[in-house]
DRENPA-494855 format. One record per atom (N, C-alpha, C): x, y, z. Coordinates in steps of 0.02 Angstrom, whole numbers, padded with zeros to 5 digits, always signed. Each point is the difference from the previous one (the first is absolute). Layout:
N
XYZ ...
//
This chain:
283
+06301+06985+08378 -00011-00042+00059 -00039+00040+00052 -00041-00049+00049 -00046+00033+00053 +00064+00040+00043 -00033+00034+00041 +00035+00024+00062 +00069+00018+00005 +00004+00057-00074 +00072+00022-00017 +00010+00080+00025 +00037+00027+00035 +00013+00060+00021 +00074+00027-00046 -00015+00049-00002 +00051+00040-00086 +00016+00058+00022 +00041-00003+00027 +00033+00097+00027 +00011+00036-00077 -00019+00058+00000 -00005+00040-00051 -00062+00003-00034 -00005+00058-00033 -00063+00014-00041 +00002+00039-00062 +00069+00029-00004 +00016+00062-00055 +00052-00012-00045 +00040-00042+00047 +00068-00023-00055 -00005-00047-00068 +00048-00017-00041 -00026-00027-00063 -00001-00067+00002 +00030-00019+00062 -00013-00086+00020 -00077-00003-00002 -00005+00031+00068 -00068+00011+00040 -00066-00011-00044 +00013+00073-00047 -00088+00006-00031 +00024-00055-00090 +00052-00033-00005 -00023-00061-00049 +00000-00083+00038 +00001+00018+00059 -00022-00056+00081 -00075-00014-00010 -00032+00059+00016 -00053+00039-00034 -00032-00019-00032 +00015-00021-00047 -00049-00046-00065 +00005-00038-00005 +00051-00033+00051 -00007-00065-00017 -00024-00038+00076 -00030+00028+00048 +00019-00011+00074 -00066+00023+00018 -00061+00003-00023 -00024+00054+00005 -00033+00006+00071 +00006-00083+00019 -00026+00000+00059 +00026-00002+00058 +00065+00018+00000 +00059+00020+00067 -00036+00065+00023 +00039+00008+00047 -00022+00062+00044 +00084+00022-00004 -00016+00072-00049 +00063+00031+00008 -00011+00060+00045 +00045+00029+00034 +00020+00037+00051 +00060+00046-00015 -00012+00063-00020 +00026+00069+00010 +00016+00043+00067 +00016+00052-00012 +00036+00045+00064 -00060+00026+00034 -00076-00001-00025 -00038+00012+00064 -00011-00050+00041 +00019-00072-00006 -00005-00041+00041 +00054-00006+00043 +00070-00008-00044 +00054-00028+00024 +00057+00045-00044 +00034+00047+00029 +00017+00028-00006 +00096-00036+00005 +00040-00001-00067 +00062-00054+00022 +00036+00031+00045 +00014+00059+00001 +00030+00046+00070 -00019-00016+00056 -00047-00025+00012 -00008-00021+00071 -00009-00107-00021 +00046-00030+00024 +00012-00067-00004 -00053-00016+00038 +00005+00028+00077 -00053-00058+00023 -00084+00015-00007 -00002+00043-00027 -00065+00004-00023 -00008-00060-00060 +00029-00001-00031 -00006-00045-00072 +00009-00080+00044 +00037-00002+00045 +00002-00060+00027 -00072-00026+00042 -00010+00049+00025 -00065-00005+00036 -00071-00019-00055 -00002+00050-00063 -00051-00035-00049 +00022-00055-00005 +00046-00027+00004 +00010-00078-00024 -00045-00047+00034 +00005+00006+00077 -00005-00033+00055 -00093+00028-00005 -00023+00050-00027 -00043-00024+00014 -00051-00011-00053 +00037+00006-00060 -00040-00036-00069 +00003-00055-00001 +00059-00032+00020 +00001-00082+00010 +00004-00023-00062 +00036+00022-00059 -00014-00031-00063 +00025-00080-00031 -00018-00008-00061 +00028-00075+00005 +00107+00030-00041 -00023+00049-00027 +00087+00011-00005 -00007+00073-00025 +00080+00039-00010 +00001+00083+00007 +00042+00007-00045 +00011+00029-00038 +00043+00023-00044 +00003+00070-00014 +00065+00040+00016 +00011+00075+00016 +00029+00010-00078 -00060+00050-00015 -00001+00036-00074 +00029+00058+00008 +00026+00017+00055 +00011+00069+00025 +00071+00024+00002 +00031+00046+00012 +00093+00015-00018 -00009+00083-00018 +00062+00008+00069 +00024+00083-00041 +00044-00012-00063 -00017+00024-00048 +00019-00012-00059 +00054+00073-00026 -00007+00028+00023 +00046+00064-00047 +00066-00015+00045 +00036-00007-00063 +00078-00038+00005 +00023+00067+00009 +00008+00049-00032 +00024+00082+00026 -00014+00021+00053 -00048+00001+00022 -00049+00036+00050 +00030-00042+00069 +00009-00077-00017 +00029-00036+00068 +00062+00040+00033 +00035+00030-00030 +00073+00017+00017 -00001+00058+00032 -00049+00038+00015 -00010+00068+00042 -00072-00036+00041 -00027-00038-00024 -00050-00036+00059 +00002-00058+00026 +00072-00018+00026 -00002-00087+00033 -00029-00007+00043 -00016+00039+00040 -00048-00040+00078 -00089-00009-00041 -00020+00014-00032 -00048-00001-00038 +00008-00081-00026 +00028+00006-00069 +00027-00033-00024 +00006-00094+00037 +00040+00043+00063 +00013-00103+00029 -00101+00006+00043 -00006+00048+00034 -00059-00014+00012 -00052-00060-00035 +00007+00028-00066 -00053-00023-00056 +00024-00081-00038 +00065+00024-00009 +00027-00058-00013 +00035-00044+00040 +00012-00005+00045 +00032-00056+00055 -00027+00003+00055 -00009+00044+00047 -00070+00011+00051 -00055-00052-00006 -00035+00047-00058 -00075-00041+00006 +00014-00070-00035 +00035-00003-00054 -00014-00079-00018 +00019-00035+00062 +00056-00005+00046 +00011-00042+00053 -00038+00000+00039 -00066+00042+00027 -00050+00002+00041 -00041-00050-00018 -00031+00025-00086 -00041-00052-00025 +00007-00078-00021 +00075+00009+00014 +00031-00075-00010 -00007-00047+00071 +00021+00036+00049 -00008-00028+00068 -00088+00018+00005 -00042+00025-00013 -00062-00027+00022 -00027-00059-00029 +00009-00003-00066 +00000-00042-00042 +00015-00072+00027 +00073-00005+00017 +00031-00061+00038 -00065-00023+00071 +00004+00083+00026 -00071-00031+00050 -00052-00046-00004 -00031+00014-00056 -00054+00000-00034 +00006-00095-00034 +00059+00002-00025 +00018-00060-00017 -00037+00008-00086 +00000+00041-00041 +00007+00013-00067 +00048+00022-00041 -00004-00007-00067 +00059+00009-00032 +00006+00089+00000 +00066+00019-00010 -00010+00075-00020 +00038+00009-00046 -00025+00036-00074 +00049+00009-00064 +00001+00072-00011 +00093+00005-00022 +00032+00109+00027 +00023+00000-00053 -00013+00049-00039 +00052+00015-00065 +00069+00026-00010 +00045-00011+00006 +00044+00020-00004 +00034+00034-00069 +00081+00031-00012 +00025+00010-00049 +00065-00009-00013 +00036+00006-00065 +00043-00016-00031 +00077+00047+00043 -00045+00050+00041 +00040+00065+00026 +00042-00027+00060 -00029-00063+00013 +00053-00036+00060 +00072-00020-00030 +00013+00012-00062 +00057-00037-00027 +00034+00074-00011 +00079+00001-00016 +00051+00056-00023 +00019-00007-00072 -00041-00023-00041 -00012-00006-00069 +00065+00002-00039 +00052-00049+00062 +00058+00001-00067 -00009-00045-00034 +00070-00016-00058 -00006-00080-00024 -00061+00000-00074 -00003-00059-00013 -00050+00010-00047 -00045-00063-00026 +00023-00027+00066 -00052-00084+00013 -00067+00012+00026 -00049-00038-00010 -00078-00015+00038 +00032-00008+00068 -00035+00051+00063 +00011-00023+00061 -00038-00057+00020 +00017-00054+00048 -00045-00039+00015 -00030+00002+00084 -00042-00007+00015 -00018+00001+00072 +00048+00024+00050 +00051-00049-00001 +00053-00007+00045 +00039+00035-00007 +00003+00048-00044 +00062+00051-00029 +00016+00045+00051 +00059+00028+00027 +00009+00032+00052 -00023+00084-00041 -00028+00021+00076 -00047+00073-00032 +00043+00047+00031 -00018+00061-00015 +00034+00051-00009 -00015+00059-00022 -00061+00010+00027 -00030+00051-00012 +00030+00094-00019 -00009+00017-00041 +00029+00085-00030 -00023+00058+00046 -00045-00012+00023 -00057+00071+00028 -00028-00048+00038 -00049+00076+00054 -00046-00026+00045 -00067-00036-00021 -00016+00016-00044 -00069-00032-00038 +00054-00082+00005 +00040-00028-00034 +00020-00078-00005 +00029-00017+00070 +00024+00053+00040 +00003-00015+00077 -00072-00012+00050 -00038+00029-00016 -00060-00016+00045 -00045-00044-00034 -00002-00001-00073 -00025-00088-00033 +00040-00048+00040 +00066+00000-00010 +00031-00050+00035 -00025-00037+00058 -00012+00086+00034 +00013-00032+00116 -00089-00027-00008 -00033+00018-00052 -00052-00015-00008 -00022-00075-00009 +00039-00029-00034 +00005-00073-00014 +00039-00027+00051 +00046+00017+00046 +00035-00021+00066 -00073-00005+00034 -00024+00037+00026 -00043+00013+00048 -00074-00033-00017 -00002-00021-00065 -00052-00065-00007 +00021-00067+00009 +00064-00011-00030 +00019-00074+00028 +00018+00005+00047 +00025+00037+00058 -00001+00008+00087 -00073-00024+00035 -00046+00021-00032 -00050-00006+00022 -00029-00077+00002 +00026-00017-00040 -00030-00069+00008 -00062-00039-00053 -00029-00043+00029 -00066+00000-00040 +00024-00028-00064 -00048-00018-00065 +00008+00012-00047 -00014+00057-00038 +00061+00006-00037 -00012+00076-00055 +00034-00019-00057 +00007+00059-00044 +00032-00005-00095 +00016+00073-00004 +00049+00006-00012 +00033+00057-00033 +00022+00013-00063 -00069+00039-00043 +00025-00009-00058 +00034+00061-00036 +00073+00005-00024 +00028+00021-00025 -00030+00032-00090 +00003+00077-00006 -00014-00018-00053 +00035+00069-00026 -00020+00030-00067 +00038+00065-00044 -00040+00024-00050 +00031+00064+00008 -00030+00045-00090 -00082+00001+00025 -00031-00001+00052 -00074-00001-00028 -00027+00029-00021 -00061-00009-00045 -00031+00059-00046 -00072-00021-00024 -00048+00033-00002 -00049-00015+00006 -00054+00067-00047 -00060+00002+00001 -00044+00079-00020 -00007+00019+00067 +00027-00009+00049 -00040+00024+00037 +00085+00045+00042 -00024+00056+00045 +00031+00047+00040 +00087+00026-00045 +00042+00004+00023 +00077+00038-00040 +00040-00073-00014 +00020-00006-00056 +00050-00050-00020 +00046+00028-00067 +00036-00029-00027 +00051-00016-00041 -00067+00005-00090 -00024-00039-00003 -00058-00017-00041 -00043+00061-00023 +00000+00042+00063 -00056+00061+00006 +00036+00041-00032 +00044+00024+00029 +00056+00040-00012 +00032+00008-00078 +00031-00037-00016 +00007-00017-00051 -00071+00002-00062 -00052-00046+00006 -00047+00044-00038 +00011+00070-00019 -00003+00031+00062 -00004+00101+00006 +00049+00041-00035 +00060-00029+00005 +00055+00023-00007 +00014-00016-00088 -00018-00070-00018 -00015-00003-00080 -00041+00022-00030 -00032+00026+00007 -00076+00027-00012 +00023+00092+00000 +00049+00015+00029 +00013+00068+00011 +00069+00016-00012 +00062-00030-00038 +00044+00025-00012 +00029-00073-00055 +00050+00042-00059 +00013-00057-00033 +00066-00032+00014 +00041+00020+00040 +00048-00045+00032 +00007+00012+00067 +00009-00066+00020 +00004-00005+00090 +00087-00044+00019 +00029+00011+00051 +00058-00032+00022 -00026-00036+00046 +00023-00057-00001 -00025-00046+00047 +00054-00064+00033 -00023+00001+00050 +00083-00037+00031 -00009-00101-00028 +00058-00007-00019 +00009-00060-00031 +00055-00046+00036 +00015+00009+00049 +00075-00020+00013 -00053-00064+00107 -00066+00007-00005 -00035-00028+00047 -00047-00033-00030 +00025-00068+00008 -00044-00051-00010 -00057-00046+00033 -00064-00006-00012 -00029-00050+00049 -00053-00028-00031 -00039-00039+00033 -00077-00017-00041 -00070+00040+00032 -00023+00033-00027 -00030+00030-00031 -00096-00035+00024 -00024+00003+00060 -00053-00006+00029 -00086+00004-00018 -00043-00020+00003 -00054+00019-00024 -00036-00008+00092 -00020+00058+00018 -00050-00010+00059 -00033-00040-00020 -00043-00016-00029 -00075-00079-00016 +00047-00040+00001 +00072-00010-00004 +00028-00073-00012 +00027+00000+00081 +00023+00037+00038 +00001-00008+00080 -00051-00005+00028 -00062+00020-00002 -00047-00015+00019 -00031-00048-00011 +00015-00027-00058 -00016-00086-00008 +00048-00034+00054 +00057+00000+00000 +00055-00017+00029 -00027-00021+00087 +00000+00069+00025 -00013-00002+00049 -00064-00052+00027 -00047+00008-00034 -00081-00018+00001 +00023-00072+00016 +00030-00021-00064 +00022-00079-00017 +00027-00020+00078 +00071+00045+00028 +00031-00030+00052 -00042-00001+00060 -00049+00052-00002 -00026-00006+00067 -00047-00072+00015 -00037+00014-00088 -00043-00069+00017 +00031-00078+00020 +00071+00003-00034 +00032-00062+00016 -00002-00022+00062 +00051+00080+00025 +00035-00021+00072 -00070-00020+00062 -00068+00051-00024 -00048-00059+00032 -00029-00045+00017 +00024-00042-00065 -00011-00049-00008 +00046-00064+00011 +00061+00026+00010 +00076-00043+00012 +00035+00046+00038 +00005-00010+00088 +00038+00042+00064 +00085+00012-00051 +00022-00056-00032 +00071-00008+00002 +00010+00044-00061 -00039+00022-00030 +00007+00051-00051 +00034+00042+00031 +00061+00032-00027 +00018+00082+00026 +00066+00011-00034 +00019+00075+00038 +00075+00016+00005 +00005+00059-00070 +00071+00034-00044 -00008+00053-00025 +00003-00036-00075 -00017+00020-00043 -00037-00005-00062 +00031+00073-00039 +00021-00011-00087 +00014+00043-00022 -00052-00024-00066 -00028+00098-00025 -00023-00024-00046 -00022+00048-00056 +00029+00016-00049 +00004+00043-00040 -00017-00020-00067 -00018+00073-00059 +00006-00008-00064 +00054-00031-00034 -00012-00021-00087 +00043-00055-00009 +00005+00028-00079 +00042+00033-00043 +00061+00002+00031 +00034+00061+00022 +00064-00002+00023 +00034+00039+00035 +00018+00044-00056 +00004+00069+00020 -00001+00043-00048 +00007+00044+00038 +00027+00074-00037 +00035+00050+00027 -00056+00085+00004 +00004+00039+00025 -00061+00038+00010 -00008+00033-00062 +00046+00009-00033 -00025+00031-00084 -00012-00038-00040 +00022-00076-00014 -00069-00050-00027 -00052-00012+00029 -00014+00029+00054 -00064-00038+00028 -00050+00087-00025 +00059+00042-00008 -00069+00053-00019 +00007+00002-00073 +00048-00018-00053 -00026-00014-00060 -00035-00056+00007 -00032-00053+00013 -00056-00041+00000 -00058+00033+00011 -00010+00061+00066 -00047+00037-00001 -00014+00027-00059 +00030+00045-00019 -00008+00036-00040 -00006-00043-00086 +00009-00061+00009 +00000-00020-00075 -00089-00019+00022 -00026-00042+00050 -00055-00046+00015 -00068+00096+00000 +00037+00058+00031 -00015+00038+00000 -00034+00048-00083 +00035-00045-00040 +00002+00048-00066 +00034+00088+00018 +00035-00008+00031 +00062+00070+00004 +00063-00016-00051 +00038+00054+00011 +00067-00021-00037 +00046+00058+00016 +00016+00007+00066 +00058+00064+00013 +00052-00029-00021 +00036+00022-00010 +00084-00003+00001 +00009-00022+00071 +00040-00076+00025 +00022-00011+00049 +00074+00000+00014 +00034+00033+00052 +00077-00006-00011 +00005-00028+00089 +00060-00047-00024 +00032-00026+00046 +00050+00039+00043 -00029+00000+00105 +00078+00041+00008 -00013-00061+00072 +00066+00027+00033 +00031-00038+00055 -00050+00025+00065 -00006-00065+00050 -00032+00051+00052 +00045+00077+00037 +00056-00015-00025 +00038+00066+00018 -00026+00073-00018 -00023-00014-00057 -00040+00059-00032 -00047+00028+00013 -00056-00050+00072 -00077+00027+00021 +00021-00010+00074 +00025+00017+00037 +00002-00009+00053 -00058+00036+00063 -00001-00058+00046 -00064-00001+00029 +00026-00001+00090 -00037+00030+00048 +00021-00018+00066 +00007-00064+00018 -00013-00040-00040 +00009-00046+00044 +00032-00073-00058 +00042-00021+00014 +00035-00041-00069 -00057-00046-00016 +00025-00016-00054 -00046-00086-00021 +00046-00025-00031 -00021-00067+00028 +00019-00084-00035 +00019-00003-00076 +00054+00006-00031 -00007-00008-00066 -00013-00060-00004 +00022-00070+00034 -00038-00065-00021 -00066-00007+00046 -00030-00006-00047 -00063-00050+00051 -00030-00029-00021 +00041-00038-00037 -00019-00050-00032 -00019-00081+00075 -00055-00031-00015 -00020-00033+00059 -00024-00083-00035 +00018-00024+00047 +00018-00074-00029 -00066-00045+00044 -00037-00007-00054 -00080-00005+00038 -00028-00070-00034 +00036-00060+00013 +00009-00065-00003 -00059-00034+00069 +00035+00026+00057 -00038-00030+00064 -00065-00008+00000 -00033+00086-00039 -00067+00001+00029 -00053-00055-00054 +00035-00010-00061 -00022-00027-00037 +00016-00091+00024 +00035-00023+00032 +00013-00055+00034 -00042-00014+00033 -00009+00041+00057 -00039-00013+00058 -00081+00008-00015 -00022+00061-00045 -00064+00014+00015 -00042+00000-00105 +00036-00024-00014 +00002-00014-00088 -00036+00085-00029 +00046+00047+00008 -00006+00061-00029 +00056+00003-00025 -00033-00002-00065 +00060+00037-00053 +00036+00082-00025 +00061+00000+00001 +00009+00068-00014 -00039+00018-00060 -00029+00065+00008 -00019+00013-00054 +00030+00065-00044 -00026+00004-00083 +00032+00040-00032 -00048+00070+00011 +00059+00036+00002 -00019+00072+00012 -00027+00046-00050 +00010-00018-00068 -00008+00030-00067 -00098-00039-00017 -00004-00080+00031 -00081+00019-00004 -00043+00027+00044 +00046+00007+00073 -00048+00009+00058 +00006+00090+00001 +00046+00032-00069 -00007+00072-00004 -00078+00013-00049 -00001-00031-00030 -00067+00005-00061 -00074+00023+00029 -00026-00045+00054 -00066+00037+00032 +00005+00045+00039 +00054+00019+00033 +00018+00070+00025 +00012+00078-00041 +00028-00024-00047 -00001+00035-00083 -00068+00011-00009 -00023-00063-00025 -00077+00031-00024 -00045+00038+00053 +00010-00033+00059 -00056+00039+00065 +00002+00066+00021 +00109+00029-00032 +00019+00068-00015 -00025+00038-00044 -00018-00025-00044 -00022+00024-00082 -00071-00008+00009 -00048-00028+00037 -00065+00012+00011 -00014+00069-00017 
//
């Protein structure tokens, strides 16, 4: 769509936005820097776009827990800036959210409405992040999503390649479940919602939307590794066994009915949307 503004430029949303977007004007930290909110609010106001969608997020779930003022900066700060200019502006604005707002008990699909409960500061400042866009007003979409993985920058996908490729058995935690993301399939996602909500004011509100099916992190890396042509030895252990600063969600599993209601996107499967990322690895 004309007159689309795209915070980010490096992340794995961002550069498969990128190919498909080609004619947005995306915006990185020499422009708009998310540590400083009202700077990013101010490009808003004076790009004037026809809608904004923030590709952008402190992302290191470890790293949040010795860096929260960072952290809510990037993630609850600036999206609520760019949400209230937005409202100014009278355009839609679409924020990505994650699965990290929930306390991953239980072992049901959360749905929208599910009371959250965030583990760590990374799913605490996603959270105040999504507070502070629907405060703002306006129309916006918050889309919820998990597992993402992509060729492009550090993921689950990458990793795994390296690690099969270089040792013949790996332990891998099995006991955390979720679906399993393709960046090009959020970035369709997003693309899709923004163009809607321009096109229909009453479009909005939070959206979940993940790989399909739900599966546990050591099937999702024997799929790598089978689509991979590897074959380590995979053994199953508890997340008790890898422990990390900062907990995670064993469910996150996400119940992504709505977005397919409202804006006709279907969940998609994660095992084909792994295949051109595979091959674009194996280039």
């Amino acid at each position: 769509m004309d007159g689309l503004l795209i915070f980010g430029k490096t992340g794995q949303v961002a550069l498969e936005l990128a190919r498909i977007a080609p004619g947005a004007r995306f915006v990185g930290r020499d422009e708009a820097d998310l540590t400083d909110p009202a700077a990013c609010a101010a490009l808003i106001r004076d790009a004037r776009p026809r809608a904004v969608i923030n590709a952008a997020a402190y992302t290191a779930v470890d790293k949040a827990e010795s860096d929260a003022d960072t952290a809510r900066l990037v993630n609850a700060d600036a999206p609520g800036a760019m949400a209230a200019a937005c409202a100014e502006l009278g355009v839609p604005f679409v924020h990505i959210s994650t699965d990290y707002v929930f306390d991953g008990s239980g072992d049901q699909p959360r749905a929208e409405d599910a009371e959250t409960g965030p583990l760590g500061v990374y799913g605490a400042t996603k959270l105040a992040g999504e507070r502070a866009i629907a405060a703002a007003g306006g129309q916006w979409a918050v889309l919820r999503t998990s597992w993402v993985f992509s060729a492009h920058g550090t993921n689950f996908v990458k990793t795994m390649r390296r690690l099969g490729a270089e040792r013949p058995r790996l332990t891998i935690v099995a006991d955390q479940i979720g679906g399993p993301t393709a960046a090009a399939d959020i970035a369709r996602a997003v693309l899709a919602m923004a163009t809607a909500m321009a096109a229909d004011p009453a479009k909005g509100g939070i959206y979940h939307f993940a790989g399909a099916p739900d599966v546990s992190w050591a099937d999702f890396a024997r799929e790598i590794f089978a689509q991979s042509g590897l074959s380590p030895e995979v053994a199953d252990i508890p997340s008790s066994d890898y422990p990390t600063p900062a907990r995670r969600p064993l469910n996150s599993r996400l119940h992504c009915a709505a977005i397919t209601r409202d804006f006709d996107i279907p969940r998609p499967d994660w095992r084909d949307s792994l295949k051109p990322v595979i091959e674009g690895l194996s280039a």
